[in-house]
C-alpha positions in Angstrom: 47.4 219.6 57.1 49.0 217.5 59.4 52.4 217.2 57.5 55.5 217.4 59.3 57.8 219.6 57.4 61.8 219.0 57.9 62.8 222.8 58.6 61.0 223.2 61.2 62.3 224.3 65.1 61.4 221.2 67.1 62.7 218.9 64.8 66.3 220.3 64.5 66.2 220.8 68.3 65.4 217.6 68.9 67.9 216.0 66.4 70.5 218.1 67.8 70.0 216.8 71.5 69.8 212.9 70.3 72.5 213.4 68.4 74.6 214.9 72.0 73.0 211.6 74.1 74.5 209.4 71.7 77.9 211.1 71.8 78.1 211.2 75.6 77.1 207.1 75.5 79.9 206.6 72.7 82.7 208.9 75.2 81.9 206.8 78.0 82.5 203.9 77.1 85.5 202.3 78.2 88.8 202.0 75.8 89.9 199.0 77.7 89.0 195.2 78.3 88.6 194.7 82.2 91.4 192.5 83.3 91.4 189.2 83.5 91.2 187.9 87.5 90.4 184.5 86.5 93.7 183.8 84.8 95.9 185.7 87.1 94.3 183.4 90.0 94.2 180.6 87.9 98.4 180.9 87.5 98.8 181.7 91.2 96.5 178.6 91.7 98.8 176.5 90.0 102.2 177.1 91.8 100.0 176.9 95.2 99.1 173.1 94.3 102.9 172.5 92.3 105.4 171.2 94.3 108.0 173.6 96.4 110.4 175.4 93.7 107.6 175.8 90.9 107.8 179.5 89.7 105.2 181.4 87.5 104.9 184.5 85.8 102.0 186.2 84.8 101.6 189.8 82.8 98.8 191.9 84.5 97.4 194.5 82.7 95.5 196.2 85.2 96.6 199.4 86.5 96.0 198.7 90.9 95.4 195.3 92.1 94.3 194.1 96.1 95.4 190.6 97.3 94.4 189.3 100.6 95.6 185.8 100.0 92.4 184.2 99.1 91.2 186.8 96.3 92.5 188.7 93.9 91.1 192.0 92.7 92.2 194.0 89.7 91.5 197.4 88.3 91.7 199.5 85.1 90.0 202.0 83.0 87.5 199.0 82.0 86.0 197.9 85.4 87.0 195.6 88.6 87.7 191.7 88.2 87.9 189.6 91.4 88.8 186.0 91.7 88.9 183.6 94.4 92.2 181.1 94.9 91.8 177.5 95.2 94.3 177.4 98.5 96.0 180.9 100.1 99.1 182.4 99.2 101.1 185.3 100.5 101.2 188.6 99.2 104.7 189.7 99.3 104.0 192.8 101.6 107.4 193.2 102.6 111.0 193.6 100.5 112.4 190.7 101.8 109.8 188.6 100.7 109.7 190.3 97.6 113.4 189.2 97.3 112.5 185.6 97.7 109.7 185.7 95.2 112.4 187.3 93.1 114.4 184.4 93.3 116.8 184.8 96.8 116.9 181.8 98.5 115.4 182.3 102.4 118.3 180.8 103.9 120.0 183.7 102.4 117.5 186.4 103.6 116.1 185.3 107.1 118.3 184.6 109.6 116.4 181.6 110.7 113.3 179.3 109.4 111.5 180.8 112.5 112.1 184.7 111.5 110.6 184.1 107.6 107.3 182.0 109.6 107.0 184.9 111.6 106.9 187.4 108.1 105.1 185.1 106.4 102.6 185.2 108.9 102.8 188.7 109.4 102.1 189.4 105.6 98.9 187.3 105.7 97.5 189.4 108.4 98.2 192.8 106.3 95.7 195.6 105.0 94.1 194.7 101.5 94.0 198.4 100.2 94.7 199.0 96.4 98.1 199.1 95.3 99.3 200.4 92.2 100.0 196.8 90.4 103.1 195.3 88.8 103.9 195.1 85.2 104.5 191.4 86.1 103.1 189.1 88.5 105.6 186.3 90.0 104.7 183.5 91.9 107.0 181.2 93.9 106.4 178.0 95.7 108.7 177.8 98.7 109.3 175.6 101.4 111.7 176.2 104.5 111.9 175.0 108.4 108.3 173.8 107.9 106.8 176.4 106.3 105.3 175.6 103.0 104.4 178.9 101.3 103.3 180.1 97.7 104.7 183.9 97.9 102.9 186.8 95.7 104.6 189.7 94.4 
């Protein structure tokens, strides 16, 4: 009397609409890891607290990042990972900087030790809106005219 029988409406209906939840959970997951802050600040970390002339280079796989100089933020199709840095760096805002981080001496960028202060300066004070992030993050430890920098870029 009180036997469920398998053809009937309710159950099919029922079946039907778990078996749709379960889909939509399984599409929305993400494909991807969330990138890995941690390590990107632990590399930018060690050039900060190496010597001037220490260089490193870090793969990111994250699709936009945001660097302010004390964290680090990175973004994919898997989620948002943020790190804090031991001591600051400098986000290479600007294309000369980005040509010392590249490996340009500033002697032979700046016309004085004053002028690449000043952009360094500058580029610490910059927005922190999300850029779309490099294939490859380099870090360079430089020191000229009394500035003692660890550039970003």
């Amino acid at each position: 009397m009180f036997e469920t029988h398998v053809d009937t409406l309710y159950l099919w209906v029922g079946l039907g609409t778990v078996s749709v939840a379960v889909l939509g959970v399984v599409v929305g997951l993400p494909t991807t890891a969330p990138p890995d802050a941690t390590a990107t600040a632990a590399t930018i970390d060690e050039v900060t607290t190496s010597p001037p002339g220490s260089v490193a280079h870090r793969r990111l796989a994250a699709a936009e990042w945001a660097f302010d100089g004390r964290e680090i933020n990175l973004r994919n199709d898997g989620g948002t990972a943020t790190a804090r840095l031991i001591r600051a760096a400098v986000p290479a805002r600007t294309d000369r900087l980005q040509a010392v981080v590249n490996g340009e001496r500033p002697k032979a960028v700046y016309d004085s030790p004053e002028a690449f202060s000043q952009e360094v300066r500058k580029a610490r004070n910059t927005d922190t809106t999300w850029r779309p992030a490099p294939e490859r993050l380099t870090v360079r430890h430089v020191a000229w005219g009394g500035t003692d920098v660890a550039i970003v870029g």
